[in-house]
LOTIPA-929353 format. One record per atom (N, C-alpha, C): residue in three letters; x, y negated, z. Coordinates in steps of 0.05 Angstrom, whole numbers, plus 5000, padded with zeros to 4 digits. Example, Ala and Ser with C-alpha at 12.3 -4.5 7.8 and 13.67 -1.06 7.14 Angstrom:
2
ala526451145156/ala524650905156/ala526450665156/ser525750455142/ser527350215143/ser525849995157/
END
This chain:
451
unk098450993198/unk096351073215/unk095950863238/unk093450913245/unk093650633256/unk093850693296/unk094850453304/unk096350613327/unk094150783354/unk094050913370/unk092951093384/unk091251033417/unk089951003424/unk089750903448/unk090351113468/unk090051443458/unk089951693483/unk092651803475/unk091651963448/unk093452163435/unk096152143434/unk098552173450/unk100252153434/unk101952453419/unk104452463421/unk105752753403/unk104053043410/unk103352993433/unk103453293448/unk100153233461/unk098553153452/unk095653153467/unk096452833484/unk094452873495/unk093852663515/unk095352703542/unk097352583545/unk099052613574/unk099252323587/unk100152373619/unk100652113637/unk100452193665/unk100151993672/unk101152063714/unk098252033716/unk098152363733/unk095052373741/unk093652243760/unk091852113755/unk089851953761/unk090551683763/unk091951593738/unk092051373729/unk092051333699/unk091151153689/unk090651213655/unk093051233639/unk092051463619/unk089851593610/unk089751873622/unk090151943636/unk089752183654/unk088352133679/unk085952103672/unk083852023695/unk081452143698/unk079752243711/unk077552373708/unk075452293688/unk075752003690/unk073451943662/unk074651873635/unk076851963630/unk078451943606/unk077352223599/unk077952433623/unk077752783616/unk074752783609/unk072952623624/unk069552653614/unk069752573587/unk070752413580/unk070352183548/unk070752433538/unk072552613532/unk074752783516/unk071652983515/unk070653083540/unk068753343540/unk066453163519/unk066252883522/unk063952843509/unk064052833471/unk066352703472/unk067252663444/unk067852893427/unk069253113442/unk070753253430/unk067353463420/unk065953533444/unk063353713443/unk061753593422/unk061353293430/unk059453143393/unk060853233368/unk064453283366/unk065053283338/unk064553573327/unk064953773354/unk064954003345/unk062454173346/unk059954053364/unk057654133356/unk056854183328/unk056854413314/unk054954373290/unk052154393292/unk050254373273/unk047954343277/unk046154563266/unk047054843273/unk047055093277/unk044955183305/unk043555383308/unk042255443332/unk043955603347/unk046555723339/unk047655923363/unk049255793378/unk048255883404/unk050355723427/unk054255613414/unk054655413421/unk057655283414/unk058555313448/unk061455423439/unk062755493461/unk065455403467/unk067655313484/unk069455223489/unk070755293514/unk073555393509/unk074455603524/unk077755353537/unk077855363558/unk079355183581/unk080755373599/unk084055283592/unk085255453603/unk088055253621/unk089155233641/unk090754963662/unk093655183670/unk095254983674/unk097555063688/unk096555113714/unk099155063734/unk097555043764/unk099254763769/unk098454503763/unk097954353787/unk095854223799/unk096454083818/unk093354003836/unk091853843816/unk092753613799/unk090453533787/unk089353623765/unk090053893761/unk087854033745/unk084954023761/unk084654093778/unk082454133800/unk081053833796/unk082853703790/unk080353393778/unk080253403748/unk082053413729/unk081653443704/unk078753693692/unk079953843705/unk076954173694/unk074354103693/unk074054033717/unk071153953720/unk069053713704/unk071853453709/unk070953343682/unk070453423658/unk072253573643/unk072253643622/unk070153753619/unk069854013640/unk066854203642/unk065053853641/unk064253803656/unk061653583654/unk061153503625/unk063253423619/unk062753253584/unk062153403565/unk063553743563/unk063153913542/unk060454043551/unk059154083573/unk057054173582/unk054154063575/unk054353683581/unk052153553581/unk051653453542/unk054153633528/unk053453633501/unk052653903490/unk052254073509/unk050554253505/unk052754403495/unk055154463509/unk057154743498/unk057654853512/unk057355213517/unk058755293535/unk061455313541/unk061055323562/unk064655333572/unk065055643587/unk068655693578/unk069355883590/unk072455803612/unk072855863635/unk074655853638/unk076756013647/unk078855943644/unk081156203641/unk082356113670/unk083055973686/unk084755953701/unk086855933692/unk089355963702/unk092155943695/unk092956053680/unk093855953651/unk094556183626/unk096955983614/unk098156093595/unk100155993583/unk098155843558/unk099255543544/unk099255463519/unk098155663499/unk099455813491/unk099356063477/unk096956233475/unk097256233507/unk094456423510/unk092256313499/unk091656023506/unk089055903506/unk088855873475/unk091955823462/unk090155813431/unk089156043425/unk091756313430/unk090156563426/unk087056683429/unk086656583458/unk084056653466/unk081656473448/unk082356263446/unk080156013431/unk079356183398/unk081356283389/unk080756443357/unk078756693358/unk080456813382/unk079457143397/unk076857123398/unk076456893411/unk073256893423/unk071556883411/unk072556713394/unk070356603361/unk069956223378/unk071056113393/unk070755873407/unk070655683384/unk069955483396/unk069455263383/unk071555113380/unk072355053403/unk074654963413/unk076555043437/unk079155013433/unk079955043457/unk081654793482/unk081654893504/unk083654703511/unk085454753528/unk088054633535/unk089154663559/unk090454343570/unk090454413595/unk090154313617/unk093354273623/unk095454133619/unk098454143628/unk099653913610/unk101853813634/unk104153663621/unk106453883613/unk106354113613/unk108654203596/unk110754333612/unk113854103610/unk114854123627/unk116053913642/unk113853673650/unk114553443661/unk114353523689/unk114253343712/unk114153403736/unk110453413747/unk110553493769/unk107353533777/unk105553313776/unk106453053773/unk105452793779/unk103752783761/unk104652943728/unk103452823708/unk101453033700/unk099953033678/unk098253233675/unk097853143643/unk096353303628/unk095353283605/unk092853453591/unk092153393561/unk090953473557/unk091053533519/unk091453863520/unk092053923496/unk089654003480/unk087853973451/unk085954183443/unk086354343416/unk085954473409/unk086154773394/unk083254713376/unk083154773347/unk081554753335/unk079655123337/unk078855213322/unk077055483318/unk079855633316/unk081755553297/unk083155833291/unk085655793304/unk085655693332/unk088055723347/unk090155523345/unk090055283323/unk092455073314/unk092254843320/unk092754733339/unk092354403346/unk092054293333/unk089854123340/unk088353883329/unk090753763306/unk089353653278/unk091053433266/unk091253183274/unk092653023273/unk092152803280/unk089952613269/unk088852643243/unk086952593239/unk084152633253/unk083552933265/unk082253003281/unk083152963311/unk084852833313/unk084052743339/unk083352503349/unk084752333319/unk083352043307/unk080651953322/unk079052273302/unk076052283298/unk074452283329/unk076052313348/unk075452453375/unk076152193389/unk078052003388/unk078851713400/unk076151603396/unk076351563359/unk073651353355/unk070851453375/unk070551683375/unk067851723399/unk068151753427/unk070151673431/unk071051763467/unk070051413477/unk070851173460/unk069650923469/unk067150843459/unk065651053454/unk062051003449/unk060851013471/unk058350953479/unk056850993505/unk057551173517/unk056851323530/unk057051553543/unk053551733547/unk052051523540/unk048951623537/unk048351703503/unk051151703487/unk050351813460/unk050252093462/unk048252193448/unk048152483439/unk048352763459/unk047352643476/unk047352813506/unk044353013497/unk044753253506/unk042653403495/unk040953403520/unk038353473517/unk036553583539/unk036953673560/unk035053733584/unk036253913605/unk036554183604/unk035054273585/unk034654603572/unk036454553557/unk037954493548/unk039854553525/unk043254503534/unk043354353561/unk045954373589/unk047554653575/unk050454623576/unk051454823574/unk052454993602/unk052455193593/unk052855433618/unk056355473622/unk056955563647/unk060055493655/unk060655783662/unk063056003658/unk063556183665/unk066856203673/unk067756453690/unk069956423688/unk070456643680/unk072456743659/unk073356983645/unk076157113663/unk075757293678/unk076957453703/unk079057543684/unk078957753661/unk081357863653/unk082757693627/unk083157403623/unk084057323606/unk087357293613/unk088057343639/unk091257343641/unk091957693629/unk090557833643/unk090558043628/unk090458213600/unk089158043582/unk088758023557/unk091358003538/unk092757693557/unk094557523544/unk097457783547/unk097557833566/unk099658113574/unk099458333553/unk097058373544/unk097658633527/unk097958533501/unk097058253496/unk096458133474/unk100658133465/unk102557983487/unk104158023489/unk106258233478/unk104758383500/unk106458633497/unk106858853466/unk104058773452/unk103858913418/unk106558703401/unk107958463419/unk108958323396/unk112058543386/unk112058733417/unk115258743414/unk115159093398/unk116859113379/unk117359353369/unk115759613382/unk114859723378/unk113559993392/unk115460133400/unk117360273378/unk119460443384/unk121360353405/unk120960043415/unk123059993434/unk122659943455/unk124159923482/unk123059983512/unk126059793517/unk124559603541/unk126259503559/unk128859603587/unk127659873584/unk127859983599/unk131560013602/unk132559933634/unk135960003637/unk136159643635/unk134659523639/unk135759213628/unk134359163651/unk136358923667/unk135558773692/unk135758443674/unk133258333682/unk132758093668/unk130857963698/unk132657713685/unk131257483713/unk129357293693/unk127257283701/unk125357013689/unk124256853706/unk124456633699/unk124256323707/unk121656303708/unk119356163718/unk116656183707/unk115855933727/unk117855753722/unk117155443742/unk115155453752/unk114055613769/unk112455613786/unk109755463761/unk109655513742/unk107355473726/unk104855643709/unk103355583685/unk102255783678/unk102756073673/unk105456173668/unk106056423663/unk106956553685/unk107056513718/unk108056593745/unk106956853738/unk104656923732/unk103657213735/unk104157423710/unk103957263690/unk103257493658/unk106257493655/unk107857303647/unk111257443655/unk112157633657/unk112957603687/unk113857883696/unk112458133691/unk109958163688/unk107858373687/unk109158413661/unk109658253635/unk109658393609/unk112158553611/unk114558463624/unk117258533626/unk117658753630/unk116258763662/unk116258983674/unk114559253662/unk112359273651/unk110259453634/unk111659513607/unk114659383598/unk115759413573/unk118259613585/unk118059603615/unk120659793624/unk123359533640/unk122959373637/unk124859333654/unk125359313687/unk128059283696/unk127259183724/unk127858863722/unk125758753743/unk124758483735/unk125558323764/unk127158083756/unk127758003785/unk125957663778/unk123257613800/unk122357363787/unk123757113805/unk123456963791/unk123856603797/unk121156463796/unk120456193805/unk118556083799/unk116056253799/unk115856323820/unk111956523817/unk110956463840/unk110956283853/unk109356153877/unk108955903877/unk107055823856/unk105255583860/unk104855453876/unk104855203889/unk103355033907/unk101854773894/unk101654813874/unk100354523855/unk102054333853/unk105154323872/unk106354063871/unk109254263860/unk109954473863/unk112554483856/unk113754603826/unk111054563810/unk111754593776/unk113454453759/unk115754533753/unk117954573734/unk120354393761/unk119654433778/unk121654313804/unk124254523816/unk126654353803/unk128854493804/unk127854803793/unk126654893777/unk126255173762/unk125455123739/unk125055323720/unk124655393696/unk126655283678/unk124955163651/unk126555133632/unk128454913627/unk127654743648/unk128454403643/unk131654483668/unk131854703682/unk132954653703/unk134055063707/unk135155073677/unk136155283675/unk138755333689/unk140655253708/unk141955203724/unk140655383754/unk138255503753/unk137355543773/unk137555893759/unk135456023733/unk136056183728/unk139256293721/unk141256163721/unk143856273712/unk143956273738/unk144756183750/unk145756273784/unk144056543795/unk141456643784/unk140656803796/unk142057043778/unk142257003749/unk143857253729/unk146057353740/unk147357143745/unk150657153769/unk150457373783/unk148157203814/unk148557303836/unk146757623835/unk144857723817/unk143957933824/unk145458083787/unk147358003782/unk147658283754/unk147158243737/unk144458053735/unk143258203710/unk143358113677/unk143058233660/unk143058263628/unk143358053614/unk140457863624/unk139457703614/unk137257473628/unk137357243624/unk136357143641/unk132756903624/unk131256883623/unk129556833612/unk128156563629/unk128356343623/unk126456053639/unk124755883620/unk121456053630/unk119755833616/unk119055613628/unk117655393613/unk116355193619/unk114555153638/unk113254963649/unk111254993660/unk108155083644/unk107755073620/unk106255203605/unk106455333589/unk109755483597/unk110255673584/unk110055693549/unk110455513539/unk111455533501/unk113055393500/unk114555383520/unk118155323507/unk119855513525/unk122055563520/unk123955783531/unk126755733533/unk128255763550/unk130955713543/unk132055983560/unk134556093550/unk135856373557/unk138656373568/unk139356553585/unk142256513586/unk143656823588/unk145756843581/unk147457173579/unk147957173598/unk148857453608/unk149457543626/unk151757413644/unk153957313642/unk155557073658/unk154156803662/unk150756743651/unk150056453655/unk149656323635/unk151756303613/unk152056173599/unk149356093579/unk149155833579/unk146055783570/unk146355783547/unk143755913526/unk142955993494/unk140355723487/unk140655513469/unk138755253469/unk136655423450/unk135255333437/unk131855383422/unk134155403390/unk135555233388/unk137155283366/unk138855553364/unk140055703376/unk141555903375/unk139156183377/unk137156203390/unk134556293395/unk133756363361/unk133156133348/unk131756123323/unk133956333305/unk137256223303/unk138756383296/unk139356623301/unk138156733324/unk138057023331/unk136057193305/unk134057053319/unk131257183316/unk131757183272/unk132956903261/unk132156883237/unk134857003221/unk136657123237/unk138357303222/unk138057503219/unk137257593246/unk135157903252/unk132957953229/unk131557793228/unk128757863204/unk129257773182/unk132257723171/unk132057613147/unk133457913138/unk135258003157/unk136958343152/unk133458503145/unk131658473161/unk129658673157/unk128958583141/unk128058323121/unk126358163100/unk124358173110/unk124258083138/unk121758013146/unk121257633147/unk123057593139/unk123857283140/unk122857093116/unk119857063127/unk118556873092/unk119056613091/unk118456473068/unk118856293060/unk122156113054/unk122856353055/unk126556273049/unk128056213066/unk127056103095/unk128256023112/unk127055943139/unk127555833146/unk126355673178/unk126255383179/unk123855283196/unk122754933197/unk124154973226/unk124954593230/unk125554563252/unk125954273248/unk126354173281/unk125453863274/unk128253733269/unk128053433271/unk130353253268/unk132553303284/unk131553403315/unk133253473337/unk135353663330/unk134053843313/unk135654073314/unk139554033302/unk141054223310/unk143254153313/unk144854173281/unk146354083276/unk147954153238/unk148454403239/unk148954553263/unk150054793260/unk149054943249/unk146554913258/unk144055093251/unk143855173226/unk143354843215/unk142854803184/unk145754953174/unk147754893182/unk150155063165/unk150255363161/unk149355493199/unk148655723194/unk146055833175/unk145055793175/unk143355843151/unk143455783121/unk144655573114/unk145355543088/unk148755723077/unk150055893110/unk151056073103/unk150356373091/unk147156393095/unk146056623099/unk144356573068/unk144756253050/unk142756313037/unk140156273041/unk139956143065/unk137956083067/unk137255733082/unk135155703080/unk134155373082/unk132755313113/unk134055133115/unk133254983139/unk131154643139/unk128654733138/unk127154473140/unk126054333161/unk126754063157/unk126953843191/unk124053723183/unk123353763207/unk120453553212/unk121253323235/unk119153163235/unk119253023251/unk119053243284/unk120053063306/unk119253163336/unk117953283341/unk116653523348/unk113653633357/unk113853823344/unk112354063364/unk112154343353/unk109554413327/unk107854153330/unk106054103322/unk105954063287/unk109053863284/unk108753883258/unk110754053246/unk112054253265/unk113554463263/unk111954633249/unk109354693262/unk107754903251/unk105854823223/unk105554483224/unk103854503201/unk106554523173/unk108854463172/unk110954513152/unk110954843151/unk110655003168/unk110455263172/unk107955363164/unk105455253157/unk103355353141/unk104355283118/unk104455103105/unk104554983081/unk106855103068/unk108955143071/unk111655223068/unk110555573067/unk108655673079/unk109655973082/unk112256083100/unk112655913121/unk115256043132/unk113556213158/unk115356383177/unk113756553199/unk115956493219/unk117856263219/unk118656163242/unk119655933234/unk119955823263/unk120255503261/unk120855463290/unk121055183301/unk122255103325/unk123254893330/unk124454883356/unk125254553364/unk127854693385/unk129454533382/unk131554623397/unk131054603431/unk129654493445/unk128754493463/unk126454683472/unk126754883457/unk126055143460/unk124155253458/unk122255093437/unk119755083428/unk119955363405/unk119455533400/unk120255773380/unk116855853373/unk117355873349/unk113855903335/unk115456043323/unk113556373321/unk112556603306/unk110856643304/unk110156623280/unk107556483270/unk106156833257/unk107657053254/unk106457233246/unk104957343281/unk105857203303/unk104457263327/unk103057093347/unk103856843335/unk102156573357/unk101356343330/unk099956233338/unk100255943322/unk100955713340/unk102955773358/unk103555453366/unk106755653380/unk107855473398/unk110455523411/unk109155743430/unk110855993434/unk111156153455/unk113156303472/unk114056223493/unk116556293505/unk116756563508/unk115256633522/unk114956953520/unk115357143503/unk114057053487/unk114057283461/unk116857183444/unk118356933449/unk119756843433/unk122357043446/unk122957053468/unk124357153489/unk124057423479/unk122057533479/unk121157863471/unk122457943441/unk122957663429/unk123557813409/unk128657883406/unk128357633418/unk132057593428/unk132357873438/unk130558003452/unk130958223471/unk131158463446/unk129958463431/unk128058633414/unk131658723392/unk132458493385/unk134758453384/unk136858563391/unk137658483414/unk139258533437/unk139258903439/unk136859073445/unk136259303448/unk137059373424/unk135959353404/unk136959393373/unk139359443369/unk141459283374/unk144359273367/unk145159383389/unk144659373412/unk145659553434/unk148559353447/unk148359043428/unk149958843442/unk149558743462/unk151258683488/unk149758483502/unk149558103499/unk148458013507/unk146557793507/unk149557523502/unk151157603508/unk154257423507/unk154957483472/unk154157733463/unk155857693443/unk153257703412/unk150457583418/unk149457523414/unk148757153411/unk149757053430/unk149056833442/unk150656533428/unk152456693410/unk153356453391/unk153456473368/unk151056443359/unk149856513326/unk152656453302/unk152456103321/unk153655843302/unk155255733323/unk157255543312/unk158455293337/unk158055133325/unk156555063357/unk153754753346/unk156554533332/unk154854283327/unk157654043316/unk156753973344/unk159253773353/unk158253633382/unk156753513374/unk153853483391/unk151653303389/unk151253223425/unk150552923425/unk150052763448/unk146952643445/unk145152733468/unk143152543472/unk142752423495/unk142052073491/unk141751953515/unk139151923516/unk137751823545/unk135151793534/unk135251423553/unk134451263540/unk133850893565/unk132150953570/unk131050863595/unk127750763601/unk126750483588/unk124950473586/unk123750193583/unk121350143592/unk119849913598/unk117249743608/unk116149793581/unk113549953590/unk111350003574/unk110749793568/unk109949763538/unk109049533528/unk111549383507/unk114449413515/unk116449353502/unk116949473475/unk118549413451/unk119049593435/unk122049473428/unk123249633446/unk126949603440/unk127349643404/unk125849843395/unk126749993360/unk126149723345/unk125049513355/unk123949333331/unk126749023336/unk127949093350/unk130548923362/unk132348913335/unk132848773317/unk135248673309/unk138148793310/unk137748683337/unk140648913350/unk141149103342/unk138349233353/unk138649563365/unk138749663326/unk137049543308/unk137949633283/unk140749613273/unk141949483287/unk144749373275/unk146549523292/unk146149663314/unk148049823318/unk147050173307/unk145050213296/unk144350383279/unk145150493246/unk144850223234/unk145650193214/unk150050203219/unk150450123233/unk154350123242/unk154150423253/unk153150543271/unk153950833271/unk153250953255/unk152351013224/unk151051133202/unk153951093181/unk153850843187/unk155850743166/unk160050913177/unk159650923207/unk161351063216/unk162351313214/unk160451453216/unk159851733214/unk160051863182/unk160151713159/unk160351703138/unk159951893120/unk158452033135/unk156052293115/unk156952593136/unk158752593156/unk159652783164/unk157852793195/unk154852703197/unk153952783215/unk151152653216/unk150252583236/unk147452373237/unk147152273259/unk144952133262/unk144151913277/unk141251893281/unk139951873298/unk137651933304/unk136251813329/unk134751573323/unk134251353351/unk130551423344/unk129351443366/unk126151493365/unk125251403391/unk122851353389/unk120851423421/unk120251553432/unk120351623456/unk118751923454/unk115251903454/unk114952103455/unk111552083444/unk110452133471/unk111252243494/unk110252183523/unk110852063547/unk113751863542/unk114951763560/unk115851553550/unk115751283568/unk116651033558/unk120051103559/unk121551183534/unk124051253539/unk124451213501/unk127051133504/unk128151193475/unk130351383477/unk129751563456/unk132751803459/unk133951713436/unk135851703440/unk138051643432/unk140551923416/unk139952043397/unk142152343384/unk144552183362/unk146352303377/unk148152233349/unk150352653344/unk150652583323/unk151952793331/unk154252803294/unk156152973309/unk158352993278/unk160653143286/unk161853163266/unk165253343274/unk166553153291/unk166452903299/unk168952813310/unk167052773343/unk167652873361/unk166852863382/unk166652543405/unk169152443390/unk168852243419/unk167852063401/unk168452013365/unk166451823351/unk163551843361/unk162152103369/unk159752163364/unk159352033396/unk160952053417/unk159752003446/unk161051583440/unk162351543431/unk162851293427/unk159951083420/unk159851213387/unk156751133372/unk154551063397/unk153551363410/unk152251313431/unk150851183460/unk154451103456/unk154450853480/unk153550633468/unk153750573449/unk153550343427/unk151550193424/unk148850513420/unk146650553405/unk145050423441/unk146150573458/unk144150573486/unk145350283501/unk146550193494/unk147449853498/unk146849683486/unk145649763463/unk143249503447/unk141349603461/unk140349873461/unk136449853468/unk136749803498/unk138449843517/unk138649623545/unk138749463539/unk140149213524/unk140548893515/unk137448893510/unk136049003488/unk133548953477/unk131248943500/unk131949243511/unk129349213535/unk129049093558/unk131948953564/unk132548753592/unk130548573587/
END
C-alpha cells in the first residue's frame, strides 16, 4: 500500500494546530470525505460529529462543519460523547457518516480525527485511501449551490441516548446494586454518561476525572495513569475500580486492593464467562500481536483459539467480522463486543467484568488472574520524524539474535507506532531477565540507528 500523507493506525492524529491537525487539514477531510459520501440521490445526506473535551476541538468542529456543509451534507452534532457512541449514533441515525473528534488517550496537545462508515465500523484503509486522494484536489471542486449549503444542528439528548444504549448491554436480571466502584473518566468524553450508567444500574459511584478544562484530558487520570484510580479503591473501600480513556474505548480495571487487571486478563474474564454460557462464537477470541502468551495459553486451555492481528482495534474488528468471532481486543484495553458495539468500548466492556463479578458473587481479586501472563517487557525510543531506525542493518541484526535466543519459547516484536514518532520495542518468554536482556539489546541498536 502505498504510503499515507494523513491517515495513520487510528485516523488522522498530531499536535493541534500543526500538521496534520490543522484547521484546513479538518476543512480538506469535511470536503473530501462529504464528495465521497454524497450519493447522487435527492434525500438530504447527513453526518453526525461527536469530540472529547479538549480546547482544540473548538477549532477542529467547525472546520469540519464548513467542509461537510459547503458539500451540501447535513451535520449533527453531539458534543462530548464517547468513540462508541458516535459509531453507535452514526448507524442509529441512518448517517452517512460519522465522526469523532479525539486523540484517544494522548495528552491535550494533540487532537485527532476518527470516521465511521453508515454501519458504525471505521473506515478501511482503502476508503480512507479514497478520501487522501480528494483532500489534495482544489478546494473549489464539487461545492454545491447556495440552496443546497448543508444545515448544522446540535442533538441535546445524544449523551443520554448513549446511557441507556449502555445500560440494555448488562444482564437485566442483574443490579449493581451493594458495589462501591470508582471510575476514572480522564476528565474526557465519558465525564458525564459513566457515572450516570453505574449509578442508574444501582451502584454507589465514587467519580475521578469529571471536570474538564480542555487542557487536563488523560492528565495524571484515567487509563494511561491507573495509579490514580487504585489509590482512590484503597483510600475510599471500594469493590472495584474502572479508568477510561480520554475517548473512552479503552479501559483498564483494578480489584479491590489496587491491583491492576491489563485488556488481556479483561478479554479472559469476559471469554471464559461466555464460552461457560456458549455465548462465545467463532471458537475463540482475536487479539493483536501485543497481546500476552498467556492469553493464547489460556485459551488453548479452554479449547479454544486465540487470533493475532496486527496493532489496532481496527483490524481487531475486521478479523472479528470475517472470522465470526463477538470479541476481540488489544491488551491495552481496547475490548470489542461486537454483539454490542462495533469498535472498542470501555464502558460496556467494564459492564460486562461486573456482570461477572455479580454472577459468581466473587470479588474482583479473585477474578483478576485469569492466566499468569509470561514476563513480557515493552520499551518504547523516540526518534526524528523522517528517520527509519527498522530499515538499519543493525537494528535487524539484533532482531534476528533475540529470535534466535529465545528459541521458540517466546517472541519478539519491534514496530512503529502508527501515531507517534516512537519504536516499541516487546520481547517477551519464560526466562525473565533473557527477555529484559534481549530488550536492552533491541533499544540500543534503534538508539545507534536513530542518533
Amino acid at each position: 500500500m502505498a504510503k499515507r500523507s494523513y491517515f495513520g493506525t487510528d485516523g488522522i492524529r498530531g499536535r493541534a494546530n500543526s500538521h496534520p491537525m490543522t484547521a484546513e487539514v479538518a476543512l480538506r477531510v469535511g470536503l473530501a470525505a462529504g464528495k465521497l459520501f454524497r450519493t447522487e440521490d435527492e434525500r438530504r445526506h447527513l453526518v453526525v460529529i461527536g469530540k472529547d473535551t479538549r480546547l482544540s476541538g473548538y477549532m477542529i468542529e467547525p472546520a469540519l462543519v464548513a467542509g461537510f456543509t459547503s458539500m451540501g451534507m447535513d451535520v449533527r452534532l453531539f458534543g462530548p460523547l464517547p468513540t462508541p457512541g458516535v459509531a453507535m449514533m452514526t448507524r442509529s441515525m441512518r448517517a452517512d457518516l460519522g465522526v469523532m473528534i479525539s486523540a484517544s488517550h494522548n495528552a491535550f496537545h494533540d487532537n485527532g480525527i476518527k470516521l465511521f462508515g453508515p454501519d458504525g465500523y471505521k473506515l478501511s484503509d482503502a476508503r480512507e485511501a479514497e478520501i487522501e486522494a480528494h483532500m489534495d484536489e482544489g478546494l473549489q471542486e464539487g461545492l454545491v449551490g447556495p440552496t443546497e449549503l448543508g444545515r448544522v444542528r446540535r442533538v441535546d439528548d445524544a449523551q443520554a441516548r448513549y446511557v441507556e444504549i449502555a445500560k440494555a448491554t448488562f444482564p437485566k436480571s442483574l443490579r449493581l446494586s451493594g458495589l462501591r466502584i470508582v471510575v476514572d473518566c480522564a476528565n474526557g468524553a465519558a465525564y458525564k454518561v459513566a457515572p450516570a450508567v453505574l449509578f442508574e444500574l444501582g451502584a454507589e459511584v465514587i467519580e475521578l476525572g469529571v471536570e474538564p478544562n480542555g487542557f487536563n484530558i488523560n492528565e495524571l487520570c484515567g487509563s494511561t495513569h491507573p495509579e490514580t484510580m487504585s489509590a482512590a479503591v484503597k483510600e475510599y473501600r471500594a469493590d472495584i475500580g474502572i479508568a477510561l480513556d480520554g475517548d473512552a474505548d479503552r479501559v483498564t480495571i483494578c480489584d479491590e486492593s489496587g491491583q491492576v487487571v491489563d485488556g488481556d486478563q479483561i478479554m479472559a474474564i469476559v471469554a471464559g464467562a461466555w464460552a461457560a454460557e456458549q455465548r462465545l462464537t467463532g471458537g475463540g477470541i482475536v487479539a493483536t500481536v501485543m497481546s500476552n502468551l498467556g492469553l493464547e495459553r489460556f485459551m488453548a486451555g479452554k479449547g479454544l483459539k486465540l487470533e493475532r492481528t496486527g496493532v489496532g482495534d481496527r483490524y481487531v474488528m475486521e478479523r472479528m467480522r470475517s472470522g465470526g468471532f463477538n470479541l476481540g481486543g488489544e491488551q491495552s484495553g481496547h475490548v470489542i463486543l461486537s454483539d454490542f458495539s462495533t469498535t472498542g468500548d470501555g464502558l460496556i466492556a467494564a459492564l460486562q467484568v461486573l456482570a461477572v463479578m455479580v454472577q459468581s458473587g466473587q470479588p474482583m481479586s479473585s477474578l483478576a488472574r485469569q492466566f499468569e501472563p509470561v514476563p513480557q517487557l515493552l520499551q518504547n525510543v523516540r526518534f526524528t520524524r523522517g528517520a527509519d531506525p527498522l530499515k538499519s542493518e543493525m537494528v535487524q541484526s539484533a532482531i534476528k539474535s533475540a529470535e534466535v535466543r529465545l528459541n521458540g519459547a517466546g517472541r519478539v516484536l519491534v514496530r512503529a507506532s502508527g501515531t507517534e514518532p516512537l519504536i516499541r520495542v516487546m520481547a517477551e518468554g519464560d526466562d525473565e531477565a533473557l527477555v529484559k536482556e534481549l530488550v536492552g539489546e533491541i533499544c540500543g541498536a534503534v538508539k545507534s540507528a536513530a542518533a
